[in-house]
N, C-alpha and C positions, 0 to 999 in steps of 0.2 A: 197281404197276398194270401187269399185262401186258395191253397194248392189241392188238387183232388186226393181222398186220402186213399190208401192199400185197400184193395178189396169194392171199392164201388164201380159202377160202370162207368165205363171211357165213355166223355161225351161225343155223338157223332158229329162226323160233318164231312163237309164234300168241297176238296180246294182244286184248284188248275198245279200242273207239277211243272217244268220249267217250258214241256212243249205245249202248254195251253190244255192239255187232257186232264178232266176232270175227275177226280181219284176219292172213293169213299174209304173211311175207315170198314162202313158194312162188307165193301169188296174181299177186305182179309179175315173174314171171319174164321175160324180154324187155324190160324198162324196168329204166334205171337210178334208184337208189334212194337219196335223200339220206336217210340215218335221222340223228336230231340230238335226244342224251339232255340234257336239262338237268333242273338241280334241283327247283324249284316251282312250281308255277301259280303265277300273278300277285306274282309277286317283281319287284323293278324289273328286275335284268337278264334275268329268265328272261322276264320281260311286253319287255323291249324287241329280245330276238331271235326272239321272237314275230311281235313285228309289221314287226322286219326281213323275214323271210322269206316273210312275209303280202304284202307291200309289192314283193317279187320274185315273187311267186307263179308270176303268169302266164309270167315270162319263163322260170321253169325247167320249167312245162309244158309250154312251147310248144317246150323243147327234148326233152320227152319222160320227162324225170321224174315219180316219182314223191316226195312231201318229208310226212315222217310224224316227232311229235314225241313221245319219249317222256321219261317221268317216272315215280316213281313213286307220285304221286299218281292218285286214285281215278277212277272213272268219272266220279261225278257231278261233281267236283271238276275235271274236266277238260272241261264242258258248260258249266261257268257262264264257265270262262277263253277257251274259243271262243268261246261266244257273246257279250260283252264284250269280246272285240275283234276280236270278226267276221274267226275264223282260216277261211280254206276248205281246211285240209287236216287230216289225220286225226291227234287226239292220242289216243296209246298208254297203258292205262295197263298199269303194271310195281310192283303193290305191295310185289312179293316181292324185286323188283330183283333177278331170276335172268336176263330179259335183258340188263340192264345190267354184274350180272356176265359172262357169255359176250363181250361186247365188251370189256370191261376197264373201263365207267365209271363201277364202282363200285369206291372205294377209300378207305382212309382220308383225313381231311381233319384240318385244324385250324383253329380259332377262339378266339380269346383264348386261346391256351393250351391250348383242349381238345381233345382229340382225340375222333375219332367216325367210324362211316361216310356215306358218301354220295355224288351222283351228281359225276362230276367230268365240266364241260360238254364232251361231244365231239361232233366229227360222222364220219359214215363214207358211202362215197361207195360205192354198191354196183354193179357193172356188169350189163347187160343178161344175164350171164352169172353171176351171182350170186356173183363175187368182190370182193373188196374193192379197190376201185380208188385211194382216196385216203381217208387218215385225219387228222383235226385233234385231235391228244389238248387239252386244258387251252386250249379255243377263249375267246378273248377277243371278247366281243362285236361293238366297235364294228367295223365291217369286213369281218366273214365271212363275210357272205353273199357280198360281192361275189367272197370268194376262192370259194366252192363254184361258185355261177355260170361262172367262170373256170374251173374245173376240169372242170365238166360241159362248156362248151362245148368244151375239149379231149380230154372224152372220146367225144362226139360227133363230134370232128372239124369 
């Protein structure tokens, strides 16, 4: 899995969010940008850093981010999981997992033995200047938002 490293430019790209509106990264140019690829709608831990980050929301607006979640799960499939636990930020969908490959989190996995592809949980922390500021390859739930918070706030100064 090559992961994009600190400091290179965030690759672009342009996905539909859960209402079909089509959303560029170019759009947030001047805000920094938490993007955070996880596996599946309403899987327990994909449903519990959901509502981590739902649960931070405000505080990472109010530092001036922007926090967009993708998957590669479908539009509509990505309407019934916001609105069920009442996310207020924008989930991406990525059926093709073309930008999940350009970040690196899509890579083989394994389960009981089997191998397969798929999303491996990461976050990327994109600056006001559209570089990669901080990366979290193979992010464990419980805690991470609190790290990304922490990050924003030092990248905000």
């Amino acid at each position: 899995m090559a992961t994009l490293k600190v400091g290179s430019k965030a690759p672009a790209w342009t996905l539909p969010d859960q209402d079909g509106k089509p959303m560029k990264l170019s759009s947030f140019q001047g805000k920094p940008v938490v993007l955070y690829f996880y596996p599946r709608d309403d899987t327990p831990g994909c449903t519990q850093e959901a509502c981590d980050f739902r649960d931070q929301y405000a505080v990472l607006k109010k530092a001036g981010a922007v926090l967009l979640g993708v998957s590669p799960d479908d539009v509509k499939s990505h309407g019934k999981f916001a609105a069920k636990h009442a996310l207020p930020f924008p989930l991406l969908a990525d059926p093709d997992h073309a930008v999940a490959e350009a970040y690196g989190a899509w890579a083989e996995k394994s389960m009981y033995g089997r191998k397969y592809m798929g999303i491996v949980r990461s976050t990327f922390l994109i600056d006001a200047g559209g570089k990669v500021a901080r990366v979290w390859p193979k992010v464990k739930v419980r805690g991470h938002v609190d790290e990304v918070r922490e990050a924003l706030a030092a990248l905000s100064g």
